[in-house]
N, CA, C and O atoms as a GROMACS GRO file, in nm:
protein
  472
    1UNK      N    1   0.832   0.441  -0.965
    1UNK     CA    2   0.825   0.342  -0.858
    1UNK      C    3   0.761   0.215  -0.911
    1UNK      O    4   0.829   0.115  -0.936
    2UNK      N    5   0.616   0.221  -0.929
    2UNK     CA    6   0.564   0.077  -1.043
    2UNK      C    7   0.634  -0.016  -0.940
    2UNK      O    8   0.742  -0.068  -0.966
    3UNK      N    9   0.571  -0.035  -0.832
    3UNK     CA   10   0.571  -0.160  -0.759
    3UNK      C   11   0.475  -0.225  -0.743
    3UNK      O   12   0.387  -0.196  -0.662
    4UNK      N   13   0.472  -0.367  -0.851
    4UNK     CA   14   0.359  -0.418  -0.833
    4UNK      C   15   0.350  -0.548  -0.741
    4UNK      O   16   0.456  -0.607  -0.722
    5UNK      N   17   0.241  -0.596  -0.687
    5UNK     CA   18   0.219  -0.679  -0.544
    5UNK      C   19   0.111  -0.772  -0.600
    5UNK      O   20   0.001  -0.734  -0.641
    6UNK      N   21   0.170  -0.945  -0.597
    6UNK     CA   22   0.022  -0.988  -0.597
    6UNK      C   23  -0.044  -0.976  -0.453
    6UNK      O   24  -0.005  -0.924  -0.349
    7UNK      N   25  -0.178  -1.057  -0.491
    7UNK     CA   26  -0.252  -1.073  -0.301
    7UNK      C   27  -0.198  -1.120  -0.224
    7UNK      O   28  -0.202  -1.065  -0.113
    8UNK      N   29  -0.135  -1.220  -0.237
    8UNK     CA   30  -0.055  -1.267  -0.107
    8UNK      C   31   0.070  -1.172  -0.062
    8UNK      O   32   0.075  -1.140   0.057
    9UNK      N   33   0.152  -1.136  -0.135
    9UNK     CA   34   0.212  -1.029  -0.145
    9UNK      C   35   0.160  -0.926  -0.077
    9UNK      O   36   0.228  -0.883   0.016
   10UNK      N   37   0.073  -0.882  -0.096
   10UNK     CA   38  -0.014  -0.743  -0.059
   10UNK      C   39   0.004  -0.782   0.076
   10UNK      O   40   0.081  -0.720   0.150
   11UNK      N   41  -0.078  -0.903   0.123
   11UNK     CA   42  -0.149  -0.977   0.259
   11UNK      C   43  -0.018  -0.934   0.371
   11UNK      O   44  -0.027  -0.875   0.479
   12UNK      N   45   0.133  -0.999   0.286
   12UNK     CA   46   0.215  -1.025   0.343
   12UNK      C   47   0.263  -0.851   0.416
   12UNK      O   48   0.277  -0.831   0.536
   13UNK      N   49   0.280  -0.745   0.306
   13UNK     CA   50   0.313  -0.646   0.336
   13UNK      C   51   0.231  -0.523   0.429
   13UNK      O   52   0.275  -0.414   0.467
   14UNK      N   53   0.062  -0.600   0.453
   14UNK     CA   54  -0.003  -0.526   0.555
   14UNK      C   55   0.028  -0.568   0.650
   14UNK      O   56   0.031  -0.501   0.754
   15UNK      N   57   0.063  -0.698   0.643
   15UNK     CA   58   0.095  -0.778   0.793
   15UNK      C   59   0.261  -0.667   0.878
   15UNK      O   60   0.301  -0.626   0.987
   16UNK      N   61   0.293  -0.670   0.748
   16UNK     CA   62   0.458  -0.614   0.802
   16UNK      C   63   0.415  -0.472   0.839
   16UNK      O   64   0.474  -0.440   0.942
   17UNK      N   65   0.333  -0.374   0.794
   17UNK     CA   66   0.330  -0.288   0.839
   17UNK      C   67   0.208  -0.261   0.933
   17UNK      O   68   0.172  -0.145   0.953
   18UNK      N   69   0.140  -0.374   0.994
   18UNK     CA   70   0.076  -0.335   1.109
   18UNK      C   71   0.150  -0.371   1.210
   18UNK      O   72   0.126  -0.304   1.311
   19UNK      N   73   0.261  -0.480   1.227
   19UNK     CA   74   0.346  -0.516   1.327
   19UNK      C   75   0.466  -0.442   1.337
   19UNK      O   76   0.531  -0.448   1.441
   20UNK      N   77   0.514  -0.351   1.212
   20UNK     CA   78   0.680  -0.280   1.200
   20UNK      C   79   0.720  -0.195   1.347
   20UNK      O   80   0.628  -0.117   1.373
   21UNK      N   81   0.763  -0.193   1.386
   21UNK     CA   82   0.951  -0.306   1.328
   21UNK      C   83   0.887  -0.439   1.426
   21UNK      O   84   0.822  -0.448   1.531
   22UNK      N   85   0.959  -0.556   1.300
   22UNK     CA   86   0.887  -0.681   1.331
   22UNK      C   87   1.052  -0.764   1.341
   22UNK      O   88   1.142  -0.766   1.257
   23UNK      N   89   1.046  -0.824   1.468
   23UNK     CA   90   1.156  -0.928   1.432
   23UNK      C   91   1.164  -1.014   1.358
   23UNK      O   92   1.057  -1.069   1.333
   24UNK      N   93   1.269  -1.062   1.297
   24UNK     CA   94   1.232  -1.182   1.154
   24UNK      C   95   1.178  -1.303   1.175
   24UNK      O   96   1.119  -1.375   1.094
   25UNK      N   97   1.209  -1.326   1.313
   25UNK     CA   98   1.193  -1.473   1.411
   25UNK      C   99   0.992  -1.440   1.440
   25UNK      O  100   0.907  -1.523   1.408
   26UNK      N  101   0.964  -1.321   1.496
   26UNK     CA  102   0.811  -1.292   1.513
   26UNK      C  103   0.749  -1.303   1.373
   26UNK      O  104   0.643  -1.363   1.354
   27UNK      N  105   0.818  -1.243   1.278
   27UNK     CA  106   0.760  -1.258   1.108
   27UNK      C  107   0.738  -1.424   1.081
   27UNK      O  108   0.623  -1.438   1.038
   28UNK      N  109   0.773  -1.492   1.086
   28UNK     CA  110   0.772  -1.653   1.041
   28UNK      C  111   0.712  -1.704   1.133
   28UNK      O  112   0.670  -1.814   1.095
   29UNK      N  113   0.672  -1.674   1.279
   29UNK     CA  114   0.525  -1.719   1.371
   29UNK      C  115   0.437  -1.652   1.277
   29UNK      O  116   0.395  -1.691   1.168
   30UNK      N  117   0.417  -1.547   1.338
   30UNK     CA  118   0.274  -1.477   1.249
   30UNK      C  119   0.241  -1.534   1.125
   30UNK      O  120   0.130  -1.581   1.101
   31UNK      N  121   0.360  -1.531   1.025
   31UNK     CA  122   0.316  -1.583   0.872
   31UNK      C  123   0.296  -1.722   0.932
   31UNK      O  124   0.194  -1.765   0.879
   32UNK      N  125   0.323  -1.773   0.979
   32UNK     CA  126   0.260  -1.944   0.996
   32UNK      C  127   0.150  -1.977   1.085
   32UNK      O  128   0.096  -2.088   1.090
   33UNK      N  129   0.114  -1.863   1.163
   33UNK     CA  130  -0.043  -1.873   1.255
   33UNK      C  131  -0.139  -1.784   1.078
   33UNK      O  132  -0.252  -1.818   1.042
   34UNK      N  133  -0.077  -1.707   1.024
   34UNK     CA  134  -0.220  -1.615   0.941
   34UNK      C  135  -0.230  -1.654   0.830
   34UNK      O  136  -0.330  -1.642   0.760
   35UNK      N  137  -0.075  -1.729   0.783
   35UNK     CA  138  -0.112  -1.766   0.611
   35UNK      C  139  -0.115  -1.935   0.609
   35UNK      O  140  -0.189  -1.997   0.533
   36UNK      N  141  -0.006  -2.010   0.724
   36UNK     CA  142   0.024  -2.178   0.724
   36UNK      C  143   0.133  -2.176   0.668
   36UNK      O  144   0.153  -2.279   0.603
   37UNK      N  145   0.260  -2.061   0.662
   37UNK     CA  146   0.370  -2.104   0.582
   37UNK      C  147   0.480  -2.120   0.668
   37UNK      O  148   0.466  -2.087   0.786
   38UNK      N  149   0.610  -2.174   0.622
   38UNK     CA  150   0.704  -2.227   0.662
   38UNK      C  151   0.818  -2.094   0.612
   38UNK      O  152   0.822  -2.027   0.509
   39UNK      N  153   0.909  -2.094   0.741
   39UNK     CA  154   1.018  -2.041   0.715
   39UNK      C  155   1.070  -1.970   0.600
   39UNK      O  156   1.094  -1.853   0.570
   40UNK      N  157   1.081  -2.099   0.542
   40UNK     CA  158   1.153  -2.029   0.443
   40UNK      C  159   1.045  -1.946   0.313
   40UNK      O  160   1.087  -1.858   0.238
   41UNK      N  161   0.937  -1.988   0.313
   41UNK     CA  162   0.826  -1.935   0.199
   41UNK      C  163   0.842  -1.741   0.297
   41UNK      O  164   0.865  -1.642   0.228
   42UNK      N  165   0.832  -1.734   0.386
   42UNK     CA  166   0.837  -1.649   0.483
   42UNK      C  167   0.961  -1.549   0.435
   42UNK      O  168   0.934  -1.443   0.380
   43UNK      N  169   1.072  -1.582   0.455
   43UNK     CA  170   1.200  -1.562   0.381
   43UNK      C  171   1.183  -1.496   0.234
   43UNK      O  172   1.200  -1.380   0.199
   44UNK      N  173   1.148  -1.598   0.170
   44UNK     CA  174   1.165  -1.589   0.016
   44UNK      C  175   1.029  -1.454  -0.025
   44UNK      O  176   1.014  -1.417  -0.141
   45UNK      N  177   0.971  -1.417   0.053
   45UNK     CA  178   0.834  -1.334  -0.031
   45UNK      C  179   0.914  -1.200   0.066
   45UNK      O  180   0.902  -1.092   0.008
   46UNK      N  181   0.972  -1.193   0.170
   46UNK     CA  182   1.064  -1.077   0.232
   46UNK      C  183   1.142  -1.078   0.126
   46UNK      O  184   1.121  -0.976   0.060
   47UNK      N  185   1.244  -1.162   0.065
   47UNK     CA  186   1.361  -1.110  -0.003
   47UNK      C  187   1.285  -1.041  -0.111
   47UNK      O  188   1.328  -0.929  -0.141
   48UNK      N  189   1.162  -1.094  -0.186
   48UNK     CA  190   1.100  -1.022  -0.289
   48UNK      C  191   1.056  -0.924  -0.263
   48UNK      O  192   1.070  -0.863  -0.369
   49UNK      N  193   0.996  -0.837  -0.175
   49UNK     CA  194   0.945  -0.753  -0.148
   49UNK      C  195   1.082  -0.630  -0.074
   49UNK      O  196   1.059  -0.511  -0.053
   50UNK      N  197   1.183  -0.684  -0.054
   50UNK     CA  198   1.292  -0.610   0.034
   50UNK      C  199   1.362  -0.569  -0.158
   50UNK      O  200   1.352  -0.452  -0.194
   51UNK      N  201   1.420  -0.666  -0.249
   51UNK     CA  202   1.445  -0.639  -0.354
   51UNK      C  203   1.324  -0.528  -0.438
   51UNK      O  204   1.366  -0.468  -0.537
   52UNK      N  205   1.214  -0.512  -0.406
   52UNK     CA  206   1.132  -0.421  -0.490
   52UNK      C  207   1.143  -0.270  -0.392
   52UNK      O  208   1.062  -0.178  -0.400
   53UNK      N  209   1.248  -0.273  -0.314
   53UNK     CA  210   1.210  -0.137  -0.224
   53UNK      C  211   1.164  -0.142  -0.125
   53UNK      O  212   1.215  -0.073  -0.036
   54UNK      N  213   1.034  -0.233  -0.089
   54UNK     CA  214   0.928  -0.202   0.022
   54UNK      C  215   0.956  -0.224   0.166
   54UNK      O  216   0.889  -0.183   0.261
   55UNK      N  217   1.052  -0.285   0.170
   55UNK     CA  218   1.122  -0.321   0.314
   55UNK      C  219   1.228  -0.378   0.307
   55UNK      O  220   1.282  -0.431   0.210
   56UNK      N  221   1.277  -0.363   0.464
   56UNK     CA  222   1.466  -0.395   0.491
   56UNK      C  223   1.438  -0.482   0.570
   56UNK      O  224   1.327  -0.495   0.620
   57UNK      N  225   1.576  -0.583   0.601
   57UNK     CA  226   1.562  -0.667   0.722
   57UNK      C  227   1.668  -0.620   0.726
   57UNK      O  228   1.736  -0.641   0.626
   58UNK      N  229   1.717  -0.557   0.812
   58UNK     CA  230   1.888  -0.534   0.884
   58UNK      C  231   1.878  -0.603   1.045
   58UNK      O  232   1.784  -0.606   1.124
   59UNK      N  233   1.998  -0.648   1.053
   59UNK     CA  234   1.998  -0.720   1.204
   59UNK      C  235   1.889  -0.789   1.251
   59UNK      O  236   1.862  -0.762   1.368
   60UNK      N  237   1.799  -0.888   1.184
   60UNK     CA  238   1.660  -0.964   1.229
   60UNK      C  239   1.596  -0.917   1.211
   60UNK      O  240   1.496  -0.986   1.193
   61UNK      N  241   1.568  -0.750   1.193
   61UNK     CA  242   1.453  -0.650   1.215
   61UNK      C  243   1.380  -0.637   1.078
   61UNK      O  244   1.444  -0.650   0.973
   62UNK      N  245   1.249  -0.612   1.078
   62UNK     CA  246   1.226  -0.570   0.920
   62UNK      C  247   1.128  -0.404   0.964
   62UNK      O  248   1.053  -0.384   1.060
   63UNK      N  249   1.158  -0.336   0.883
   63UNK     CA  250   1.090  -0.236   0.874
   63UNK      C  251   1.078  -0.181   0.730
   63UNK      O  252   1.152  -0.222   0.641
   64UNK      N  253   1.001  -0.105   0.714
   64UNK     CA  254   0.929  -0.038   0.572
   64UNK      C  255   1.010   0.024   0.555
   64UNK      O  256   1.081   0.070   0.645
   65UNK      N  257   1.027   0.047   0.412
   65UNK     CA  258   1.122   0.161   0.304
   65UNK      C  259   1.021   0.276   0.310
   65UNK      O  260   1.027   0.392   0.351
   66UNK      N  261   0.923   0.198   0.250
   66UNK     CA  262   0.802   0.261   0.197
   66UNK      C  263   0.689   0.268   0.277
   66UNK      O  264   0.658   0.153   0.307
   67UNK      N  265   0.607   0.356   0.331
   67UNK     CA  266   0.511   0.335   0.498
   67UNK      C  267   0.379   0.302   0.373
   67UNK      O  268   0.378   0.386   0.283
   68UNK      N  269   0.317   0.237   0.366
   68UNK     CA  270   0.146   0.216   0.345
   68UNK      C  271   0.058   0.323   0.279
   68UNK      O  272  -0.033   0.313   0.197
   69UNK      N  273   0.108   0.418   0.335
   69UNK     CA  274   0.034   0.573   0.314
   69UNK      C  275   0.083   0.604   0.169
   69UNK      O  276   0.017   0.641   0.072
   70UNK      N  277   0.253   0.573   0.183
   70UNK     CA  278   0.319   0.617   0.067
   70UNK      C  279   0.329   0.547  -0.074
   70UNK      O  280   0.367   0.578  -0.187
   71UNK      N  281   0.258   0.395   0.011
   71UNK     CA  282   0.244   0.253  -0.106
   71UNK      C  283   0.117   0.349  -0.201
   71UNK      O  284   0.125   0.413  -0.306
   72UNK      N  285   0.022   0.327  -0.124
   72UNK     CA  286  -0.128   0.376  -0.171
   72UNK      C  287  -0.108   0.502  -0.203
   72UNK      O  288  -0.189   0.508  -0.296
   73UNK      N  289  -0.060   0.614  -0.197
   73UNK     CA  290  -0.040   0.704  -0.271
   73UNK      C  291  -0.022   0.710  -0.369
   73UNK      O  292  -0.107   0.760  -0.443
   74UNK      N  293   0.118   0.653  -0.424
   74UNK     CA  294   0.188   0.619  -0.565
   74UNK      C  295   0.057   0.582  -0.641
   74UNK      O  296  -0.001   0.652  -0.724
   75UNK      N  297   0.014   0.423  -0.581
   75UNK     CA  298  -0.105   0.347  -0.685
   75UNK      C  299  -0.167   0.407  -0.715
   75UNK      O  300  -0.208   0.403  -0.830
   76UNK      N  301  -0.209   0.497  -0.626
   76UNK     CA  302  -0.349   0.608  -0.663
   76UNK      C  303  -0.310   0.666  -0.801
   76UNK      O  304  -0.346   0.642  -0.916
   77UNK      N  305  -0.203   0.772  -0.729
   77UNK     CA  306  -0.127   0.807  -0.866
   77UNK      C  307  -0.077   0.742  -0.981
   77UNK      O  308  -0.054   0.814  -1.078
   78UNK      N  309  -0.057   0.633  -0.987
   78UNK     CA  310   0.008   0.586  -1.123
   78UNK      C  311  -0.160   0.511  -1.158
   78UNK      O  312  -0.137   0.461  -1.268
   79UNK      N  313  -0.285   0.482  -1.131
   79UNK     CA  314  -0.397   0.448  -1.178
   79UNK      C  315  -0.438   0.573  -1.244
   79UNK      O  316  -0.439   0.576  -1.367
   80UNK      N  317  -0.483   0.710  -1.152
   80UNK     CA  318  -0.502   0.813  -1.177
   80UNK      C  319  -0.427   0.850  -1.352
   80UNK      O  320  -0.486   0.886  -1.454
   81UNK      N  321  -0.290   0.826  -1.331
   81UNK     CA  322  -0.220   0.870  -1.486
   81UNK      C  323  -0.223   0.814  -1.566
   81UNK      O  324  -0.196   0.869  -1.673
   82UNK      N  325  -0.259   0.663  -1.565
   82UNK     CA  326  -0.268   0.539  -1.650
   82UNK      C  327  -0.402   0.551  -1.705
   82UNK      O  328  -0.420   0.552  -1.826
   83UNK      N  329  -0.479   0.558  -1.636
   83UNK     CA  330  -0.638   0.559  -1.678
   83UNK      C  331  -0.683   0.704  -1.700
   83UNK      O  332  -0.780   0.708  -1.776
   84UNK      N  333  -0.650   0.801  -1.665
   84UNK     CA  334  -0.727   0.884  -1.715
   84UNK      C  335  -0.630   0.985  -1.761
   84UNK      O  336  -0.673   1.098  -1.786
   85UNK      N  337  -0.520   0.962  -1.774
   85UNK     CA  338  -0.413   1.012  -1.833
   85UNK      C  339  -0.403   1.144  -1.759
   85UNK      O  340  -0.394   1.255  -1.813
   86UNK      N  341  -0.406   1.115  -1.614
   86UNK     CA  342  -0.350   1.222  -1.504
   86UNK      C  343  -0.442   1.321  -1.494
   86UNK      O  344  -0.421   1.434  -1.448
   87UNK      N  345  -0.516   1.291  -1.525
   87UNK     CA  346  -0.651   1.386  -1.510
   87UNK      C  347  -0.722   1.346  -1.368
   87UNK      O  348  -0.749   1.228  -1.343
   88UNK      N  349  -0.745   1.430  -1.297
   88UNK     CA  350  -0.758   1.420  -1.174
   88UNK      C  351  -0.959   1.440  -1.154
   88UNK      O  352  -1.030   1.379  -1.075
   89UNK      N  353  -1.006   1.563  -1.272
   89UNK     CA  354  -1.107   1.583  -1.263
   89UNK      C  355  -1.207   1.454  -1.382
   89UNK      O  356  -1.325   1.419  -1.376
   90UNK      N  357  -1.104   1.415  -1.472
   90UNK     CA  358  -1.167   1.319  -1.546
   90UNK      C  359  -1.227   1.172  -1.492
   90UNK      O  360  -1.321   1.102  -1.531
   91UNK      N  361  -1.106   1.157  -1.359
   91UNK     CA  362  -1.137   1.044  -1.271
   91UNK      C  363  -1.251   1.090  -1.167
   91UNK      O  364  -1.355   1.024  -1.158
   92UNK      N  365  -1.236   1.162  -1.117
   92UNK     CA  366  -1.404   1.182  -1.034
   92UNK      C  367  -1.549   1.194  -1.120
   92UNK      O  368  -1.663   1.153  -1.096
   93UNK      N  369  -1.480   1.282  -1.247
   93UNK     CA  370  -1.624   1.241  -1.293
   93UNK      C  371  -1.642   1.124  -1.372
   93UNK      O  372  -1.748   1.115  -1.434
   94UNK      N  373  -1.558   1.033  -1.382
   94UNK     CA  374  -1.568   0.881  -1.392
   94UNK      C  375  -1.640   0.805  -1.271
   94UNK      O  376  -1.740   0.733  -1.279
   95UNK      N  377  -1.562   0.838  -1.151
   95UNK     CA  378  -1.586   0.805  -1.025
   95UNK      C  379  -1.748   0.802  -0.951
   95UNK      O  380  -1.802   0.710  -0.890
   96UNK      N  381  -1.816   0.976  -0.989
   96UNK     CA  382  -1.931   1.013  -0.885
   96UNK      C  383  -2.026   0.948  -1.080
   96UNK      O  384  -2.147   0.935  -1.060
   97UNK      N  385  -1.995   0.924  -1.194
   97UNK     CA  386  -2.085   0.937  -1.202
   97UNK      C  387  -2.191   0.801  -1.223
   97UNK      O  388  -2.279   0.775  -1.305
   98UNK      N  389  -2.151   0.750  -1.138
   98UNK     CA  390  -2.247   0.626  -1.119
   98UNK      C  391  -2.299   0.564  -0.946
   98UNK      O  392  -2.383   0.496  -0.889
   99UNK      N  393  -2.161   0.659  -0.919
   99UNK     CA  394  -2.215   0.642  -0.759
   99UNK      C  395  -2.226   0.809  -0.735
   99UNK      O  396  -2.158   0.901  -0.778
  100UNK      N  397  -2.344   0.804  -0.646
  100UNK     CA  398  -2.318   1.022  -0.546
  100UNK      C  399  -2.268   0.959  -0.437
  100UNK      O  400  -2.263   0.852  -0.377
  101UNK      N  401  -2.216   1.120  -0.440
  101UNK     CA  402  -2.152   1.164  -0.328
  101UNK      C  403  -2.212   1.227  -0.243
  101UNK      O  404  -2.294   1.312  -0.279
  102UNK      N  405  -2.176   1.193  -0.055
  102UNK     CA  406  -2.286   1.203   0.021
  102UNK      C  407  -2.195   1.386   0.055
  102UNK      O  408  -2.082   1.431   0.042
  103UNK      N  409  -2.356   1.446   0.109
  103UNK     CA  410  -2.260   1.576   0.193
  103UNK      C  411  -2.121   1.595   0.196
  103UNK      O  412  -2.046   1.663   0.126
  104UNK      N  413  -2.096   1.500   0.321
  104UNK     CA  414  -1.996   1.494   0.402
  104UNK      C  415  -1.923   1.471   0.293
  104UNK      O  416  -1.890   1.578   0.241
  105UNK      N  417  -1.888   1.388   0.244
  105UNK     CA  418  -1.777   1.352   0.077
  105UNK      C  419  -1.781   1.514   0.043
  105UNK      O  420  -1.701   1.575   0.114
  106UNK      N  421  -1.829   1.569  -0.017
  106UNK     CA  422  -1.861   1.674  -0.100
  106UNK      C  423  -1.754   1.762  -0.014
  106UNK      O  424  -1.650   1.814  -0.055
  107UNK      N  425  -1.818   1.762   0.134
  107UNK     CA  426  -1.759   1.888   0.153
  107UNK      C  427  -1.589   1.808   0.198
  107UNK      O  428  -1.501   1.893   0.181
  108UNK      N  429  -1.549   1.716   0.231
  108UNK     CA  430  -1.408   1.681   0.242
  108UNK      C  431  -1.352   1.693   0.096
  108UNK      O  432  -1.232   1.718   0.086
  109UNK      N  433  -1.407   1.680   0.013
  109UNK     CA  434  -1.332   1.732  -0.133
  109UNK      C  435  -1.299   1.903  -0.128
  109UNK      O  436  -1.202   1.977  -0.138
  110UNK      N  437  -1.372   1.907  -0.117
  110UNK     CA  438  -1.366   2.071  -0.118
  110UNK      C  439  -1.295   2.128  -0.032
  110UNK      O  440  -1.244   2.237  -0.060
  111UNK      N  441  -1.273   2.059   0.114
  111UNK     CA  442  -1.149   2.100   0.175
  111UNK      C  443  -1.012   2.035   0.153
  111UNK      O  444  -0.901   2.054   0.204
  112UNK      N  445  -1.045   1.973   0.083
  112UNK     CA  446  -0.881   1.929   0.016
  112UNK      C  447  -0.841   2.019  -0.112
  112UNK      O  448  -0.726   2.064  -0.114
  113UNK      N  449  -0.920   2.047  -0.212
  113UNK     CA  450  -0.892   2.171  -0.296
  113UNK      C  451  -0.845   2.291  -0.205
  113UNK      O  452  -0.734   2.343  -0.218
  114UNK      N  453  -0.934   2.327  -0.116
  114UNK     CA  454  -0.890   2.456  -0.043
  114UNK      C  455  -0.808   2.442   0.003
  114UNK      O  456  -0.785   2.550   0.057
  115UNK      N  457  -0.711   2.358   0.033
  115UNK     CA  458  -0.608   2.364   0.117
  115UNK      C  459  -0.445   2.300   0.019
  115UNK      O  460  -0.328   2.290   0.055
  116UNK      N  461  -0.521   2.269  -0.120
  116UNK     CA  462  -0.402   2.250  -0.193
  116UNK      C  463  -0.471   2.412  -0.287
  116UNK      O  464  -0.360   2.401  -0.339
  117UNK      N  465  -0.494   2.454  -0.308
  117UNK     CA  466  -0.520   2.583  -0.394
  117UNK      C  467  -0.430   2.726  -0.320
  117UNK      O  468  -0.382   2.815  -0.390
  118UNK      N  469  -0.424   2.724  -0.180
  118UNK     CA  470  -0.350   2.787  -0.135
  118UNK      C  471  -0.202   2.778  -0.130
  118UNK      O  472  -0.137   2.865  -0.072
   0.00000   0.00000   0.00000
Protein backbone atom coordinates (compact mmCIF):
# COMPACT_ATOMS: atom_id res chain seq x y z
CA UNK A 1 0.00 0.00 0.00
CA UNK A 2 2.94 2.77 0.94
CA UNK A 3 0.59 5.63 0.81
CA UNK A 4 2.34 8.45 1.63
CA UNK A 5 0.45 11.96 2.76
CA UNK A 6 2.01 15.26 3.32
CA UNK A 7 0.26 17.54 6.28
CA UNK A 8 -1.93 19.23 4.35
CA UNK A 9 -2.78 16.17 2.67
CA UNK A 10 -3.23 14.37 5.93
CA UNK A 11 -5.44 17.68 7.18
CA UNK A 12 -7.36 17.28 3.97
CA UNK A 13 -8.13 13.46 4.38
CA UNK A 14 -9.30 13.77 8.22
CA UNK A 15 -11.50 16.40 7.10
CA UNK A 16 -13.00 13.85 4.42
CA UNK A 17 -13.37 11.28 6.80
CA UNK A 18 -15.00 13.08 9.64
CA UNK A 19 -17.67 14.51 7.17
CA UNK A 20 -17.91 11.05 4.65
CA UNK A 21 -19.96 10.81 2.46
CA UNK A 22 -19.27 14.49 1.75
CA UNK A 23 -20.76 16.25 -1.26
CA UNK A 24 -18.07 17.73 -3.56
CA UNK A 25 -19.95 21.15 -3.53
CA UNK A 26 -19.89 20.81 0.80
CA UNK A 27 -15.98 19.68 0.30
CA UNK A 28 -14.86 23.16 -1.35
CA UNK A 29 -17.04 25.26 1.52
CA UNK A 30 -15.40 23.44 4.29
CA UNK A 31 -11.88 23.41 2.54
CA UNK A 32 -12.36 27.22 2.13
CA UNK A 33 -13.87 28.04 5.78
CA UNK A 34 -10.71 25.42 7.43
CA UNK A 35 -7.78 25.73 5.06
CA UNK A 36 -8.72 29.43 2.71
CA UNK A 37 -8.63 27.41 -0.53
CA UNK A 38 -10.31 27.78 -3.74
CA UNK A 39 -12.09 25.29 -5.78
CA UNK A 40 -10.02 24.14 -7.68
CA UNK A 41 -6.79 23.63 -5.07
CA UNK A 42 -9.87 21.61 -3.41
CA UNK A 43 -10.23 19.52 -6.65
CA UNK A 44 -6.67 19.01 -7.40
CA UNK A 45 -5.48 17.48 -3.67
CA UNK A 46 -9.04 15.06 -4.15
CA UNK A 47 -7.78 13.96 -7.56
CA UNK A 48 -4.37 13.22 -5.67
CA UNK A 49 -5.54 11.50 -2.97
CA UNK A 50 -8.58 9.61 -5.11
CA UNK A 51 -5.42 8.51 -7.62
CA UNK A 52 -3.41 7.07 -4.41
CA UNK A 53 -6.55 4.84 -3.42
CA UNK A 54 -7.82 6.83 -0.45
CA UNK A 55 -11.03 8.08 -1.84
CA UNK A 56 -13.72 8.19 -4.72
CA UNK A 57 -15.82 10.98 -5.90
CA UNK A 58 -18.59 9.20 -7.94
CA UNK A 59 -21.69 11.36 -8.73
CA UNK A 60 -20.47 14.66 -6.46
CA UNK A 61 -20.09 12.31 -3.55
CA UNK A 62 -16.69 11.52 -2.02
CA UNK A 63 -16.28 8.69 0.24
CA UNK A 64 -13.18 6.61 1.57
CA UNK A 65 -11.59 3.57 -0.19
CA UNK A 66 -9.67 3.31 2.74
CA UNK A 67 -11.63 4.17 6.42
CA UNK A 68 -8.84 5.96 8.89
CA UNK A 69 -8.66 2.89 11.05
CA UNK A 70 -7.35 1.09 7.97
CA UNK A 71 -4.99 4.27 6.93
CA UNK A 72 -3.33 4.04 10.53
CA UNK A 73 -3.13 0.51 10.60
CA UNK A 74 -1.02 -0.05 7.48
CA UNK A 75 1.44 3.03 8.85
CA UNK A 76 1.68 1.36 12.01
CA UNK A 77 2.57 -1.60 10.15
CA UNK A 78 4.83 -0.55 7.49
CA UNK A 79 6.86 1.76 10.51
CA UNK A 80 6.71 -1.32 12.72
CA UNK A 81 8.58 -3.38 9.56
CA UNK A 82 10.73 -0.56 8.41
CA UNK A 83 12.18 0.25 11.73
CA UNK A 84 12.38 -2.60 13.55
CA UNK A 85 12.27 -4.97 10.86
CA UNK A 86 8.70 -6.32 11.90
CA UNK A 87 9.53 -6.99 15.16
CA UNK A 88 6.70 -6.21 17.13
CA UNK A 89 8.46 -6.93 20.60
CA UNK A 90 11.66 -4.98 19.47
CA UNK A 91 9.36 -1.86 18.98
CA UNK A 92 7.84 -1.82 22.49
CA UNK A 93 10.91 -2.34 23.98
CA UNK A 94 12.14 0.60 21.98
CA UNK A 95 8.87 2.23 22.86
CA UNK A 96 8.41 1.62 27.05
CA UNK A 97 11.99 2.01 27.32
CA UNK A 98 12.17 5.57 27.92
CA UNK A 99 8.67 6.18 28.65
CA UNK A 100 6.50 3.44 31.46
CA UNK A 101 3.72 2.17 31.04
CA UNK A 102 0.86 3.01 33.31
CA UNK A 103 -1.34 -0.12 34.83
CA UNK A 104 -4.05 0.38 32.73
CA UNK A 105 -1.55 0.30 29.40
CA UNK A 106 -0.05 -2.87 30.80
CA UNK A 107 -3.05 -4.55 31.29
CA UNK A 108 -4.75 -3.43 27.66
CA UNK A 109 -1.57 -5.00 26.16
CA UNK A 110 -2.05 -8.02 27.67
CA UNK A 111 -5.54 -8.21 26.60
CA UNK A 112 -4.71 -7.77 23.17
CA UNK A 113 -2.09 -10.72 23.28
CA UNK A 114 -4.84 -12.78 24.92
CA UNK A 115 -7.14 -12.35 22.49
CA UNK A 116 -4.77 -12.62 19.42
CA UNK A 117 -2.96 -15.85 21.09
CA UNK A 118 -6.21 -17.62 20.96
Amino acid sequence: MAIELGEVQMQFASLIWEKEPVGSGELVKLCSDEFGWKKSTTYTVLKKLCEKGLFQNEDGVVTSIISKDEFYTKKSEEFVDETFGGSLPAFLAAFTSKQKLSKKEIDEIKKIIDRVGN
